[in-house]
Structures are given as structure tokens and as C-alpha cells.
C-alpha positions as CSV (number, residue, x, y, z in Angstrom):
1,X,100.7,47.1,142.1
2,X,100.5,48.4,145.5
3,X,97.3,50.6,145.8
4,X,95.9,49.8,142.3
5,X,92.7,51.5,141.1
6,X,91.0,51.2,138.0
7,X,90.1,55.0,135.8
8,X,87.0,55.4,133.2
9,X,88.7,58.4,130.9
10,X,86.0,60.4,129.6
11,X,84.1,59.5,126.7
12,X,85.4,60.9,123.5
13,X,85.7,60.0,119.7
14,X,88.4,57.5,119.2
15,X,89.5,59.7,116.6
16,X,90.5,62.8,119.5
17,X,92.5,60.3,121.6
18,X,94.0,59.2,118.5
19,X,94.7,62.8,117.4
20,X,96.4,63.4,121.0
21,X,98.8,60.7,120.8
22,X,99.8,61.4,117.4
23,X,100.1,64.7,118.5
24,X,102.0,63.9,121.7
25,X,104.3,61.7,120.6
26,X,105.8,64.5,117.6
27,X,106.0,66.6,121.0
28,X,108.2,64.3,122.6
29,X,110.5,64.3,119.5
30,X,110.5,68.2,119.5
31,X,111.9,67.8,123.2
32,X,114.2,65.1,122.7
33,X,115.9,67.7,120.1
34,X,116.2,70.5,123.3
35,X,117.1,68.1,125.6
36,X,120.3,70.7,125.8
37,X,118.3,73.5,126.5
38,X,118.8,73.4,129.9
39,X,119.8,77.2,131.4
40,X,116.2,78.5,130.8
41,X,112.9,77.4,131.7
42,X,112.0,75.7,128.5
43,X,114.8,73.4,129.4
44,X,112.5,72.0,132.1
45,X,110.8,70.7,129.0
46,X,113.4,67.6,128.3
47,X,113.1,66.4,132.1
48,X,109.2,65.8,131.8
49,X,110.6,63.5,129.3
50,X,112.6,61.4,132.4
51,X,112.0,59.2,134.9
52,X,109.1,57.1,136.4
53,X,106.1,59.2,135.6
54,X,107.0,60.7,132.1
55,X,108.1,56.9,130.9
56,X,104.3,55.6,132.1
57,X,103.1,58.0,130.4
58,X,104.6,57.7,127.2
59,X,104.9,53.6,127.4
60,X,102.1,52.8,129.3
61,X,99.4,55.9,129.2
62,X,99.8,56.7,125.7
63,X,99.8,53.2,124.1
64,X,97.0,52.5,126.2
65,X,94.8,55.4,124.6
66,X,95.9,54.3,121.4
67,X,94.9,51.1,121.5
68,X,91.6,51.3,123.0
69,X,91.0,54.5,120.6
70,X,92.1,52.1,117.8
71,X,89.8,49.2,118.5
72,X,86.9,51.4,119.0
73,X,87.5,52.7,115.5
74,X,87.7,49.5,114.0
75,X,84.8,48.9,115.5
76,X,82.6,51.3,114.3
77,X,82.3,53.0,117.6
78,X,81.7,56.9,117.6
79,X,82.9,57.1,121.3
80,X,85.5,55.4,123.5
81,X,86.1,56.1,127.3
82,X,89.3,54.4,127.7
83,X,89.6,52.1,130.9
84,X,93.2,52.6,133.0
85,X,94.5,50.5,135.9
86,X,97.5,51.4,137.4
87,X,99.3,52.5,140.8
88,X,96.8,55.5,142.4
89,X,99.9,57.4,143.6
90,X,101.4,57.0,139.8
91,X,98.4,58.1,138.0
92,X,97.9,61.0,140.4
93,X,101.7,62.2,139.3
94,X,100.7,61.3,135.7
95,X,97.8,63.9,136.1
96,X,100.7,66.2,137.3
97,X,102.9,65.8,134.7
98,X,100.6,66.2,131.7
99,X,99.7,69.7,133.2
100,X,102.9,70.4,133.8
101,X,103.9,69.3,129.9
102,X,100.9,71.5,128.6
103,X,102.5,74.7,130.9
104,X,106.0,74.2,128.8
105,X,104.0,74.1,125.7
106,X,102.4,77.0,126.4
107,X,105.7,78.9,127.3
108,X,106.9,77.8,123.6
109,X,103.7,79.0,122.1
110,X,102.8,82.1,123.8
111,X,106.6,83.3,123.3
112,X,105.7,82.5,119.2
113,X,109.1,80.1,119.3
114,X,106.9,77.0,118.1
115,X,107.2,77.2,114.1
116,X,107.9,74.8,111.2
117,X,111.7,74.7,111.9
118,X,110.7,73.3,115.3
119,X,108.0,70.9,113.7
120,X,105.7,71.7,116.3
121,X,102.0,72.4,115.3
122,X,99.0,73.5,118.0
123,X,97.1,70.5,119.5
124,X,94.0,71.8,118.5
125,X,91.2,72.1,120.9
126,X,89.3,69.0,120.6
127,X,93.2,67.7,121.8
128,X,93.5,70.5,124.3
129,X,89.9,70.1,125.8
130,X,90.1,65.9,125.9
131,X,93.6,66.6,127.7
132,X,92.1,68.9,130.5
133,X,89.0,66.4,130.9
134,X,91.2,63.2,131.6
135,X,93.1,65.2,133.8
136,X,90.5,66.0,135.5
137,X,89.2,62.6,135.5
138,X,92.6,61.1,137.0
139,X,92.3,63.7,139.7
140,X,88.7,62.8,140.5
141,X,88.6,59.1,140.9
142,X,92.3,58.7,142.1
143,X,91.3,61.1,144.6
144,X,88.2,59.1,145.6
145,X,89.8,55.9,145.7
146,X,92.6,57.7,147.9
147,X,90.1,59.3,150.3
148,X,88.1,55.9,150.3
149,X,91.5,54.3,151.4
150,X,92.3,56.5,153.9
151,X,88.7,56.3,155.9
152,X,89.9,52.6,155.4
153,X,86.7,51.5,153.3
154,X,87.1,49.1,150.8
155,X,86.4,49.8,147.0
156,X,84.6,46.3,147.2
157,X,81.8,45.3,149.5
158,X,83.2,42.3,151.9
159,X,82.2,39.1,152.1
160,X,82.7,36.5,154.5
161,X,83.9,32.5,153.4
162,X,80.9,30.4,152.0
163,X,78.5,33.9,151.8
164,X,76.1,33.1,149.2
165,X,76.1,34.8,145.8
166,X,73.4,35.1,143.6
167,X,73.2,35.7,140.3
168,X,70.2,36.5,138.3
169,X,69.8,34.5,134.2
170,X,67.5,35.5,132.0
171,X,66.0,32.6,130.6
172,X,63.1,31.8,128.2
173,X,61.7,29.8,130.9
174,X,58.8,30.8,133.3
175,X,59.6,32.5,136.6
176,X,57.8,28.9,138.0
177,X,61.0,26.9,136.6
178,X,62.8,27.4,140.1
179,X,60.2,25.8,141.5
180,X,59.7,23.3,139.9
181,X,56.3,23.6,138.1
182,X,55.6,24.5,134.9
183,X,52.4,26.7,133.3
């Protein structure tokens, strides 16, 4: 990866990023079936489907949220902020593309075309409002680490070769152990 950065998503119940993906991936099925629609602006629909950004997201974004969301659950957790690393240019586009994705949905519903025969149900909100806030969160720390970049500091403080590092142990020990003494 060229300019990776690593994304915190925002916390939600495993069970909403879970409900997104299920819910995503009957979307993509619903657009495979137009994929001929192309004369109106639906058919714009089938190409978020395509290429770079729309196959990260389905392979790589998606699974992702699953997965975490999944191992939360079996955990017992009642939140999960899923953790993303990728290209910063990539998941910029991804950001993008979702919105763009939720704009075609929205033509479908608001023209009342989405219906049983489509197999095409409403996210929800919980789905809707999770999808705007990782959005929002892609945008915000890929923009960061972008802005950071270009003023050329570095995500990491530097360190020069043979720089001391110190790291602090709790132990059941007194404080006078480094020393040498005891109480």
C-alpha cells in the first residue's frame, strides 16, 4: 500500500453492521439483475457495481464489517467500532461511492419502483444512520491523514537509531525494585 492509513468506524452494535451487509449485499443482487438498465439514470446503478472502488468495497469493506461485527457478537460485546486499513486515496473514493450507491437507492425508492418483485426492502434507519456516520468517519480521518501528509508531518513521532524507549510494567513490586533496595 502506497499511503496506507488505518480508520476507527464508529461505534455501533455488531448487530447494525451486520444488518448493513446483509442488507447490502441483497442490494448488489437487485443491481446485478439491472445491469441492462443502462439508457436511464438508474442504470448508473450496475456501474457502482464495477471496478476498483465498488470491488473493495464489496470484497474487502464489507467482509471486513462482517467479520469484526461477527466476532464482537460472539463475544458478547454490545458495541464494535470496526478498525480499517487500506490505501487513503481508495477509502476516500469508497466514502464516495457508498453515497453515491445510497443516491441510486434513493431514486428507486422515492420513484416507489422498489417492491417485492424487485426483492428490495428499506435499509432501515439504524442501517441508513450507521452508513452516513462511517462515511463521515472515512472522510474525516482520511482527510486528516491526507492534510497531515501534505504539510509533510508524519502520523508517527520520529526517532533516531539507538533512541531510547521506555516502557512502563506494572509489577507487584515496590517502586524501590529499580533501585535496587527493597522496603
Amino acid at each position: 500500500m502506497r499511503d496506507a492509513v488505518q480508520v476507527k468506524l464508529p461505534e455501533a452494535p455488531p448487530e447494525a453492521y451486520q444488518a448493513w451487509v446483509s442488507w447490502w449485499r441483497n442490494v448488489e443482487r437487485v443491481m446485478q439483475r439491472l445491469e441492462l438498465m443502462a439508457s436511464t439514470s438508474r442504470g448508473r446503478g450496475p456501474k457502482l457495481l464495477h471496478g476498483a472502488v465498488p470491488g473493495y468495497l464489496s470484497r474487502v469493506f464489507l467482509e471486513e464489517l462482517r467479520r469484526q461485527a461477527g466476532h464482537a457478537q460472539r463475544c458478547g460485546n454490545e458495541t464494535v467500532g470496526p478498525v480499517l486499513r487500506g490505501d487513503a486515496r481508495l477509502l476516500l473514493d469508497a466514502a464516495y461511492v457508498l453515497e453515491e450507491q445510497a443516491r441510486w437507492m434513493d431514486a428507486w425508492l422515492e420513484d416507489g419502483v422498489v417492491s417485492a418483485r424487485l426483492g428490495l426492502t428499506l435499509p432501515g434507519w439504524r442501517v441508513e444512520l450507521l452508513r452516513g456516520r462511517v462515511v463521515d468517519s472515512l472522510r474525516h480521518h482520511v482527510g486528516r491523514h491526507i492534510d497531515r501528509q501534505a504539510r509533510g508531518d508524519s502520523a508517527r513521532p520520529s526517532r533516531r537509531r539507538g533512541e531510547l524507549i521506555l516502557t512502563l510494567m506494572e509489577t507487584e513490586e515496590s517502586d524501590h525494585a529499580l533501585t535496587g533496595r527493597s522496603t
